[in-house]
C-alpha positions as CSV (number, residue, x, y, z in Angstrom):
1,X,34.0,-198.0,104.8
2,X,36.8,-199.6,107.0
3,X,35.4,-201.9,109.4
4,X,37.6,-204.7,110.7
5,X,36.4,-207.5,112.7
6,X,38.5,-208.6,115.9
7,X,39.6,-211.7,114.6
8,X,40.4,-210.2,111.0
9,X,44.4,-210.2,110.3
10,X,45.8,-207.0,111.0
11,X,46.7,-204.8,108.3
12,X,49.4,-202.2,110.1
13,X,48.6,-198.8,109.3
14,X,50.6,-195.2,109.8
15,X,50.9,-191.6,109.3
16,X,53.1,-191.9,106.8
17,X,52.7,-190.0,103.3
18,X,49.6,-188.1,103.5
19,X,47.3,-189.8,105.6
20,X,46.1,-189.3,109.3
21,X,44.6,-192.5,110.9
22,X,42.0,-192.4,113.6
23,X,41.3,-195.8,115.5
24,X,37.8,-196.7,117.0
25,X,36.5,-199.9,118.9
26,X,32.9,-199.3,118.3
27,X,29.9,-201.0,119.5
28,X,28.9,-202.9,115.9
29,X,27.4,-205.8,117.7
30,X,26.2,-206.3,121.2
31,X,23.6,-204.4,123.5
32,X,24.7,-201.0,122.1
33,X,24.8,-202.0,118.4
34,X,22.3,-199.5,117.3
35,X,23.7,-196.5,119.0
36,X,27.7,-197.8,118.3
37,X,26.3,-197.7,113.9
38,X,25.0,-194.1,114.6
39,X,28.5,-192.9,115.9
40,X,30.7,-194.8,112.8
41,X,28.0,-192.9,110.6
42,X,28.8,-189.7,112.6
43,X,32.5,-190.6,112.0
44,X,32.3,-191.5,108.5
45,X,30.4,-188.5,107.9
46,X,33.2,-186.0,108.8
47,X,35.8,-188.3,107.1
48,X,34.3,-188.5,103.5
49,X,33.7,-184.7,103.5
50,X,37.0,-183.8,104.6
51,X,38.8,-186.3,102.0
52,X,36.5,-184.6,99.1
53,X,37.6,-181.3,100.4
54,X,41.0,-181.2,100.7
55,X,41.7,-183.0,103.7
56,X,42.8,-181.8,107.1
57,X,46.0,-178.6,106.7
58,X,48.6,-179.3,109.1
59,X,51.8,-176.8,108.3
60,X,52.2,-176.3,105.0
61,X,50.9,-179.5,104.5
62,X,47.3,-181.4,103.7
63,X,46.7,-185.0,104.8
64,X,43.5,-187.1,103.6
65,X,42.1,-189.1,107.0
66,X,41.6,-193.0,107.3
67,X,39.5,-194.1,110.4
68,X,40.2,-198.4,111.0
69,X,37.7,-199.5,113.5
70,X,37.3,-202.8,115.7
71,X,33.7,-204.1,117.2
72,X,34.1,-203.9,121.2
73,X,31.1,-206.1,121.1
74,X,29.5,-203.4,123.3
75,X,32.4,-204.8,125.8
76,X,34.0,-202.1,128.2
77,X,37.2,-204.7,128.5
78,X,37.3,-205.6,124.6
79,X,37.3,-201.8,123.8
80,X,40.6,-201.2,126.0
81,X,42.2,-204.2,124.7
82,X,41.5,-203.1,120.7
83,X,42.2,-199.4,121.9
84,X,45.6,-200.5,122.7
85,X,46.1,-202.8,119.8
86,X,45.4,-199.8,117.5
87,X,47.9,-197.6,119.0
88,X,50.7,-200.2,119.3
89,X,49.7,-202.6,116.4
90,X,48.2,-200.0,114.2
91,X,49.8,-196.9,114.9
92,X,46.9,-194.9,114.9
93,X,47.7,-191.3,115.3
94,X,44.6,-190.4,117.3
95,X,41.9,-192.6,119.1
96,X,37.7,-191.5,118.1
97,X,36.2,-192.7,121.4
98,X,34.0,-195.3,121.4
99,X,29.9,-195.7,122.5
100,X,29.0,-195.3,126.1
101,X,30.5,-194.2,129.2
102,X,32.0,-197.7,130.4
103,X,33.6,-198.4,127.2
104,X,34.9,-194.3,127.5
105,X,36.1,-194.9,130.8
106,X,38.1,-198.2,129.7
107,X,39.3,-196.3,126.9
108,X,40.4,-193.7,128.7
109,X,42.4,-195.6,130.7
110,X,44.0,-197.0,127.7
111,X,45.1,-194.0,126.2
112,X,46.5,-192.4,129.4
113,X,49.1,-194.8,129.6
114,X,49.8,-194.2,126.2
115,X,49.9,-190.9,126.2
116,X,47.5,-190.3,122.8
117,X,45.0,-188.3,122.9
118,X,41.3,-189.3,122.0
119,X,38.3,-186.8,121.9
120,X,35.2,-188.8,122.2
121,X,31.0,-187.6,122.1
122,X,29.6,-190.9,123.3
123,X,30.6,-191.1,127.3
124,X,29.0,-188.4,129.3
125,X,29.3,-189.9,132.8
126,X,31.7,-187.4,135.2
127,X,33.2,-190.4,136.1
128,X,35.6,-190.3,133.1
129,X,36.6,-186.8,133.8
130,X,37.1,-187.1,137.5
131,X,40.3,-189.7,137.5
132,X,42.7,-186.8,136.3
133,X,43.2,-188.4,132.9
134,X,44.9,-185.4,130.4
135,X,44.2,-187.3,127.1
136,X,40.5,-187.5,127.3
137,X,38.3,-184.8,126.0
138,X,33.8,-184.9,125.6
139,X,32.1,-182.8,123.1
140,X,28.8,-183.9,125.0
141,X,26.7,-182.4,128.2
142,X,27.6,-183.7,131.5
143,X,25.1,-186.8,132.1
144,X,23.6,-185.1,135.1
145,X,22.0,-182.4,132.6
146,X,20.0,-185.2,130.4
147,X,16.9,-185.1,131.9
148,X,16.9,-181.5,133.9
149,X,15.5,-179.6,130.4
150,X,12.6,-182.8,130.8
151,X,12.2,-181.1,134.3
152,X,12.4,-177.9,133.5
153,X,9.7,-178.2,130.8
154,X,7.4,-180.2,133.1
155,X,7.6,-177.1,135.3
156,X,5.9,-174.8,133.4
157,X,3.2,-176.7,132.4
158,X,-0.4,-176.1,133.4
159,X,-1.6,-177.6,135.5
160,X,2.0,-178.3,137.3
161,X,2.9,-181.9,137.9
162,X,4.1,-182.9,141.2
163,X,5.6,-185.9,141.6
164,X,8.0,-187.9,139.6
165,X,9.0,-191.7,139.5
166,X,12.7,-192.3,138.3
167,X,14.3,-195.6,136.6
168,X,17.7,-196.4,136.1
169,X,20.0,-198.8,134.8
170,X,23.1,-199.4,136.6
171,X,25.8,-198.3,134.8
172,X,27.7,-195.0,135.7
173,X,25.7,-192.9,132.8
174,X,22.3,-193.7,134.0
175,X,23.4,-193.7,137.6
176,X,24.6,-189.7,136.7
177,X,21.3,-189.5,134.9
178,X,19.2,-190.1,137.4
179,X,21.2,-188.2,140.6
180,X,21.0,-185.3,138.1
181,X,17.1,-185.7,137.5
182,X,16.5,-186.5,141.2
183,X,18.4,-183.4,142.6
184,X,16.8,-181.3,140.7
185,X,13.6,-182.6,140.9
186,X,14.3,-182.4,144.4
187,X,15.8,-178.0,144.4
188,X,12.6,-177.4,142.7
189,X,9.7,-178.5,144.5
190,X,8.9,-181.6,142.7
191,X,8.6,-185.0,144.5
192,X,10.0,-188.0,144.4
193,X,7.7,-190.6,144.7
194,X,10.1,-193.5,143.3
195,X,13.7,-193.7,142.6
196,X,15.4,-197.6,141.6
197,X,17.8,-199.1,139.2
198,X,17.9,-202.3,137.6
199,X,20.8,-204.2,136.2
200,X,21.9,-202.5,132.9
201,X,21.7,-205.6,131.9
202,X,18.3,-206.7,132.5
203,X,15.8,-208.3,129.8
204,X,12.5,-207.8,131.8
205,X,11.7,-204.9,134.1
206,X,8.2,-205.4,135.0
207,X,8.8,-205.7,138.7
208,X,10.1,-202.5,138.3
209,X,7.2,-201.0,136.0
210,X,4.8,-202.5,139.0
211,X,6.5,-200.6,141.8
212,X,6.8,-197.4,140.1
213,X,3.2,-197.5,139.0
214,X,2.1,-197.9,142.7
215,X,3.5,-194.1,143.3
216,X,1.0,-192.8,140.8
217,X,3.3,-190.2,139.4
218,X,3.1,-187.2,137.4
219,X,6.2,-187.8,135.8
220,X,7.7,-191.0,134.7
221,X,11.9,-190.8,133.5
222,X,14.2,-193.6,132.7
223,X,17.6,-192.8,132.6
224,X,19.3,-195.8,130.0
225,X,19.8,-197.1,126.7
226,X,17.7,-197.7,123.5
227,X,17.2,-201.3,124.9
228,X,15.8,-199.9,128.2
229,X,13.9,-197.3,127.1
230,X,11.9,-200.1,124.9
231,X,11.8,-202.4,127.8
232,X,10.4,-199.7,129.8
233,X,8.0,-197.9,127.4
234,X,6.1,-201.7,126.4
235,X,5.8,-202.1,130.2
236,X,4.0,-199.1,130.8
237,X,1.7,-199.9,128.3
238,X,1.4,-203.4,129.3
239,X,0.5,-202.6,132.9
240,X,-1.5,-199.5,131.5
241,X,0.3,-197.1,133.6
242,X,-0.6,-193.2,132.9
243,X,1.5,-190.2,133.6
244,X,1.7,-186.9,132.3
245,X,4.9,-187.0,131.0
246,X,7.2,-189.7,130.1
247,X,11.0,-188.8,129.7
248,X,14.3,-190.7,128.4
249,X,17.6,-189.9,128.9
250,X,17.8,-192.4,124.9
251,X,15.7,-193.6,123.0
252,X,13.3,-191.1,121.3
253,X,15.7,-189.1,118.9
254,X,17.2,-192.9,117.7
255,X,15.1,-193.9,115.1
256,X,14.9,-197.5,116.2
257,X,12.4,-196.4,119.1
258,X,9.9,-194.7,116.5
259,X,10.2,-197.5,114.0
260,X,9.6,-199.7,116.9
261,X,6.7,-198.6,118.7
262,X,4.8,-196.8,116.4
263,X,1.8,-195.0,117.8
264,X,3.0,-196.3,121.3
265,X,6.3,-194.2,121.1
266,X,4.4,-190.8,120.9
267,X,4.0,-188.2,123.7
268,X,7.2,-189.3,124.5
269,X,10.1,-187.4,125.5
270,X,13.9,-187.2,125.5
271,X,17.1,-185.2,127.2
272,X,19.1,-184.6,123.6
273,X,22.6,-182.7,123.1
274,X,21.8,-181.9,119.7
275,X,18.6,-181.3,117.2
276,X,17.9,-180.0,113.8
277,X,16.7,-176.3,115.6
278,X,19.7,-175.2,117.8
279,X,20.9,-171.7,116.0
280,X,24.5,-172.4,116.2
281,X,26.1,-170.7,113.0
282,X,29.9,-172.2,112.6
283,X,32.6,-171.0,110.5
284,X,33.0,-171.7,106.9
285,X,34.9,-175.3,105.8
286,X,32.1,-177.3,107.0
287,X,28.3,-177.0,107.3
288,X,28.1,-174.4,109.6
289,X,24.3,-175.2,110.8
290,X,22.1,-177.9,111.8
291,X,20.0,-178.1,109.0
292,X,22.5,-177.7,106.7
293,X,24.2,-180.4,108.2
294,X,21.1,-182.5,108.5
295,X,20.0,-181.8,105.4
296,X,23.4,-183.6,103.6
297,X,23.4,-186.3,106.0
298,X,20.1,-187.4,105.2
299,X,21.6,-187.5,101.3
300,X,24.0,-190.1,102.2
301,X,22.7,-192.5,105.1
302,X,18.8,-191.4,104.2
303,X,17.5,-191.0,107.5
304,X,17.8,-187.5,109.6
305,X,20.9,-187.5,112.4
306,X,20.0,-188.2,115.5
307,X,22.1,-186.0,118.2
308,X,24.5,-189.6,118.4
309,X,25.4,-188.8,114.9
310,X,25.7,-184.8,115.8
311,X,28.0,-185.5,118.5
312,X,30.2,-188.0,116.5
313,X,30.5,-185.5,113.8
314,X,31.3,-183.3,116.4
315,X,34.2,-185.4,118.2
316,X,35.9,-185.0,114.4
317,X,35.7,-181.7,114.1
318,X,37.6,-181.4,117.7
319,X,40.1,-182.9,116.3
320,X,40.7,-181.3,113.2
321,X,40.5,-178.1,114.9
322,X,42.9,-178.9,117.3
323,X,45.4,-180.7,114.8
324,X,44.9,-177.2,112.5
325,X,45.6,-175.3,114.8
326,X,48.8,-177.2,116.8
327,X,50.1,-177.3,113.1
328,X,51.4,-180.5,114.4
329,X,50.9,-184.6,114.5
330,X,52.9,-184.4,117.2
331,X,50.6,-186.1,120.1
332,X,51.7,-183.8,123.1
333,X,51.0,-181.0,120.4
334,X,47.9,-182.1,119.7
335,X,46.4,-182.4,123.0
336,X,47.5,-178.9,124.4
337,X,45.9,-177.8,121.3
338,X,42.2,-179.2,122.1
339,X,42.6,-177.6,125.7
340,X,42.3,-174.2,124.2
341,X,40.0,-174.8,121.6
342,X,37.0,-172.3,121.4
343,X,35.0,-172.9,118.6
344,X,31.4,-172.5,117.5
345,X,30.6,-175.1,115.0
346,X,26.4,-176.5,113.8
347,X,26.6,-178.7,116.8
348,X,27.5,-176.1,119.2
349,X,30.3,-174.9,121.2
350,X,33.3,-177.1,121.2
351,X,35.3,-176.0,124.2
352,X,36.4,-177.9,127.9
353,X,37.1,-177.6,131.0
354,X,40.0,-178.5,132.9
355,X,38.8,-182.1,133.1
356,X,38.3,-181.9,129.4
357,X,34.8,-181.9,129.9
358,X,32.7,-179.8,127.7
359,X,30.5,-177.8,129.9
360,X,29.8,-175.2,128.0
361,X,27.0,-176.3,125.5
362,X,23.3,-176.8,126.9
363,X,21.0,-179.7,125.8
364,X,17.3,-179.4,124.3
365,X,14.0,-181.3,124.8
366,X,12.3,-183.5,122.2
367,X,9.0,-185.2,121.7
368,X,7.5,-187.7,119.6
369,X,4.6,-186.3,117.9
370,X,2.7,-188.0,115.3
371,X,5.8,-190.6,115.5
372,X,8.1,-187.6,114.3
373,X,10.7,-185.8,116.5
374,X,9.9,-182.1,117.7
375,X,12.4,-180.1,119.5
376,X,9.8,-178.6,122.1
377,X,12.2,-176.9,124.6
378,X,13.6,-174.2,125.5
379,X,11.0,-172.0,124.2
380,X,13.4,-169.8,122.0
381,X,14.3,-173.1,120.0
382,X,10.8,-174.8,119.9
383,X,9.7,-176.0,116.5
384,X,6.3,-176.6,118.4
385,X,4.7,-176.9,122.1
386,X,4.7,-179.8,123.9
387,X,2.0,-182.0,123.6
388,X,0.9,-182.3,127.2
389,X,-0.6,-184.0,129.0
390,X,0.5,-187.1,127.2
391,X,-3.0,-188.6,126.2
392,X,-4.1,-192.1,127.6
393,X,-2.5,-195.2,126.0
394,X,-5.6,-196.3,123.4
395,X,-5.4,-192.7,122.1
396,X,-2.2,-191.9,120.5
């Protein structure tokens, strides 16, 4: 695996002979360091099955794929600066997008100027798609959508819940997140009893786990990270607080929360844009369903994909689509190409709007049960019912 540090010499690389280069500033250490290793295994996923099988067909002609990544350090700033020190350094050919929707919207910045295109599954804030960039394309569901299927779900439970308490960090995901969550909430005759954000870079939230459980609610969501979703789940249980159902826009399908809190993490659920029982059915040249993709994952990294890994697999695929069918290197080429792409793939449908937004592909529900990952909703996709109401803290 290619992985260079930001203060390793730089090793100039090109499209020359028969290789494409991708460049990524990932999140490798930092606050996002679990969720930035899930996308580089996405990533080095897609590469190591393309290079055994042939490589990516432009023209005539088939090219293997390098991907040379820098750590952003979980640092929106760092990420532009080593986005634009792989394009003019490196010579990248294309830019993977990096974890997060502030480091996607430095990014983006980055590569507008430039003019290269980068297709990225990690930054699903509308923010990014809202500035008029033309280089930028998401594989993912708008951030607004993460915790409506939570919602949704909640709904059509017996007996209905009523009220719901929100959470959110205060970066331009979670801020999306929760709007999303509080609007609809809000269209569909649920209250809200508590709605607050905390710095997203806060180390204790208990004032905030104090206020919210003062509302009582039905429904308790944090819209986040991993590292706030932990935060947030050991303060419920420290200050006993009970709901009916507990949502997180991340957390519960990245393994880390499981292996974390054990019993504590189940009951729980979680907005996701991919899982092991959506029914997409791809062409062939690459696993064309989840499972089958899943299934030969978990043969090299030994641990099921997570949706972070789905989507990161996914943002490859956009580009090899788009390359195949641009026949072309060519940047400009490139880029027209991935605004008409259409295509149906194990992770869904990889298609955008004219913000290069993908709106097109709906997100599922998961829950913990028995420290496992369900996919519980919508109904036609439901490996099992949710578990509801959550049970009380000592009893899970």
């Amino acid at each position: 695996m290619l992985c260079t540090t930001l203060t390793a010499p730089i090793a100039p690389v090109s499209a020359a002979g028969d290789t494409i280069v991708f460049g990524s500033p990932v999140s490798l250490t930092g606050s996002l360091t679990k969720e930035g290793h899930l996308t580089q295994e996405g990533y080095e996923f897609w590469k190591d099955y393309v290079n055994s099988h042939g490589g990516i067909k432009v023209g005539s002609k088939s090219y293997k794929v390098e991907i040379k990544y820098y750590d952003d350090e979980s640092k929106p700033a760092t990420a532009a600066q080593l986005a634009e020190r792989l394009i003019d350094q490196d010579h990248v050919n294309f830019i993977l997008g990096p974890y997060g929707s502030g480091t996607a919207f430095t990014v983006a910045q980055m590569v507008e100027r430039k003019k290269i295109p980068m297709v990225e599954g990690n930054g699903a804030a509308e923010k990014i798609f809202s500035q008029g960039f033309r280089y930028t394309f998401g594989v993912l569901s708008p951030a607004r959508r993460y915790l409506e299927g939570v919602l949704e779900m909640a709904t059509k439970q017996k007996p209905r819940p009523q009220t719901v308490a929100i959470t959110a960090a205060s970066d331009a995901f979670s801020q999306e997140v929760a709007q999303g969550a509080a609007d609809w909430a809000a269209a569909h005759g649920l209250k809200v009893v508590y709605n607050n954000k905390y710095p997203d870079t806060a180390t204790d939230v208990s004032s905030i786990v104090s206020a919210l459980k003062a509302t009582n609610p039905d429904i308790i969501l944090n819209a986040g990270h991993l590292q706030d979703a932990l935060l947030v789940q050991k303060g419920l249980k420290e200050q006993n607080v009970s709901a009916k159902i507990y949502g997180y826009s991340v957390g519960p399908d990245t393994p880390d929360f499981t292996n974390t809190l054990g019993k504590d993490a189940n009951g729980v659920y979680g907005g996701a844009q991919w899982s092991e029982a959506v029914k997409y059915k791809g062409d062939p040249g690459f696993y064309r369903t989840a499972r089958e993709y899943a299934e030969a994952f978990d043969k090299v990294y030994h641990h099921r994909p997570d949706y972070h890994d789905a989507e990161s697999t996914a943002t490859c695929l956009a580009f090899q689509y788009a390359i195949e069918k641009a026949g072309s290197l060519e940047p400009e080429k490139v880029r027209n190409a991935l605004t008409k792409l259409d295509q149906v793939t194990f992770y869904g449908i990889l298609k955008f709007d004219s913000r290069g937004l993908n709106v097109f592909k709906p997100m599922v529900v998961n829950q913990i049960q028995n420290q496992k990952l369900v996919t519980v909703w919508p109904s036609g996709l439901a490996a099992a019912p949710p578990k509801y109401p959550t049970p009380p803290w000592g009893e899970r």
